[in-house]
N, C-alpha and C positions, 0 to 999 in steps of 0.2 A: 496350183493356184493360178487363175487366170487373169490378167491386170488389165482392168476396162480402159480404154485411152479417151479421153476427153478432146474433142476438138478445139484447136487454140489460133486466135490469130497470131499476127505477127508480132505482136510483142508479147505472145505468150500467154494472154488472158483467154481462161474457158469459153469457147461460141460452140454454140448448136447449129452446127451446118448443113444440118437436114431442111432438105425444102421442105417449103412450109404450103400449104392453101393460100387460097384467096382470105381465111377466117384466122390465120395466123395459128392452123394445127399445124403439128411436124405431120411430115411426111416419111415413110421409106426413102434411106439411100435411095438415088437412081433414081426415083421417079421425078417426071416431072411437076417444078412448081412454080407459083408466084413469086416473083423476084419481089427478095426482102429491101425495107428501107434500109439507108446506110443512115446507120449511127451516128451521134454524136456532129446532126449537120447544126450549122448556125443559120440559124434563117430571122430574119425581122420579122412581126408579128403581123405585117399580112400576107406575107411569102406563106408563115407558116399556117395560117385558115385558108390560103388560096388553095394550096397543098393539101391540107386536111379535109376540106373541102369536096375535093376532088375525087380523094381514095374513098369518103362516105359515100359520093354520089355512085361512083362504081362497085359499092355493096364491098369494101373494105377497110370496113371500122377497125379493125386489128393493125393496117397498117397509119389510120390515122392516130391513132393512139399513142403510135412509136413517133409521131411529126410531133404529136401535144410534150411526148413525155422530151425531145431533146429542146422543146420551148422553157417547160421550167427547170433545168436544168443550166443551158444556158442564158437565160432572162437573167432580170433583175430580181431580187433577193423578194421584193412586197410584189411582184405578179408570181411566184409560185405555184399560190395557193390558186390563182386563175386555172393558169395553164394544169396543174395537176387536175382539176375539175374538169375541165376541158377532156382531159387523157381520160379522167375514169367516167365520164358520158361515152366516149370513144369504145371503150372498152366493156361498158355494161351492155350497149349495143353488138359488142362480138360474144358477149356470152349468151346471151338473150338468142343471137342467129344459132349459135352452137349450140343451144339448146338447155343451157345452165340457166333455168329462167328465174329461182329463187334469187342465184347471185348476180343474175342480169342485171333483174328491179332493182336490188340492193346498191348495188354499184353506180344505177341510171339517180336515183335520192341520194346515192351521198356527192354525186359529180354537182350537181344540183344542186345542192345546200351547200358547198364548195363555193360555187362562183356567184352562189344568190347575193352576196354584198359588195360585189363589183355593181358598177354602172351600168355603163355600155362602150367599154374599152375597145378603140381601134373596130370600131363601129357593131362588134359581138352582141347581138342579141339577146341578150341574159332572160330578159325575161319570157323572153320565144322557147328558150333553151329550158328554162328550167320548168315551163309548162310541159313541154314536148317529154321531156325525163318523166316528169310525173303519171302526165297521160299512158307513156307507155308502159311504166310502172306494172301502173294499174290494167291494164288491156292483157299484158301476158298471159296465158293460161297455160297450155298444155302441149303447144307445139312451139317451134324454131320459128323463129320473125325474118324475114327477106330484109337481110340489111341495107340492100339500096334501096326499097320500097319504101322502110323504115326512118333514112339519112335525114334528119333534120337539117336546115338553113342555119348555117352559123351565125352570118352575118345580118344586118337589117337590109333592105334594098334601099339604094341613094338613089338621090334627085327628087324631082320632082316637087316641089314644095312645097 
């Protein structure tokens, strides 16, 4: 009998230490990959769309998705349900590139209907957001989407009057 050994950090908890892509697939040992986010950062809420921001515009929605998911995590208890929405728009967007486009769409309506009864928190464009989820929803057919090409604006643009 041969006993699989799970990768563990430092205090011992299961991690998958296989590099990953730019789309957040594992990779083989040894090859090269995208350097993962670090877990469990605390970032305030426009560190962390500056952040997410960022990895979308560079066609890596799988690592902004890891920036939403340690928002509502560490957030406040009544933005959860934001930042969760946020992470699974982030995330319907990596499946959608990868090629899961049933559970793309699926993922891109429920992120969607998620933050549809927010405002416009820390300046988030909800309603930009939850057209853009929809639209692409519905556009998916039958190939992988270029998730920089794809990257929605999180934010509204300021100034201006």
């Amino acid at each position: 009998m041969t006993e699989k050994r799970r990768d563990r950090d430092v205090e011992g908890r299961a991690r998958n230490a296989r590099p990953r892509d730019g789309l957040g697939r594992p990779l083989p040992y040894g090859e090269p990959g995208v350097e993962r986010q670090p877990e469990g950062v605390v970032r305030g809420p426009d560190e962390t769309l500056r952040e997410a921001q960022r990895l979308l515009d560079a066609g890596m929605p799988f690592h902004a998705h890891e920036v939403f998911e340690d928002a509502w995590k560490s957030g406040p208890a009544e933005e959860e349900a934001l930042w969760r929405g946020m992470a699974q728009l982030a995330v319907g967007l990596t499946h959608a590139a990868r090629g899961n486009l049933t559970g793309g769409a699926r993922l891109l309506l429920r992120g969607a209907e998620r933050i549809s009864g927010y405002g416009a928190p820390y300046g988030i464009d909800v309603p930009g957001l939850t057209s853009w989820a929809g639209d692409l929803a519905a556009r998916i057919e039958d190939a992988p989407v270029d998730a920089a090409a794809e990257a929605p604006r999180l934010t509204r643009p300021t100034g201006g009057g």
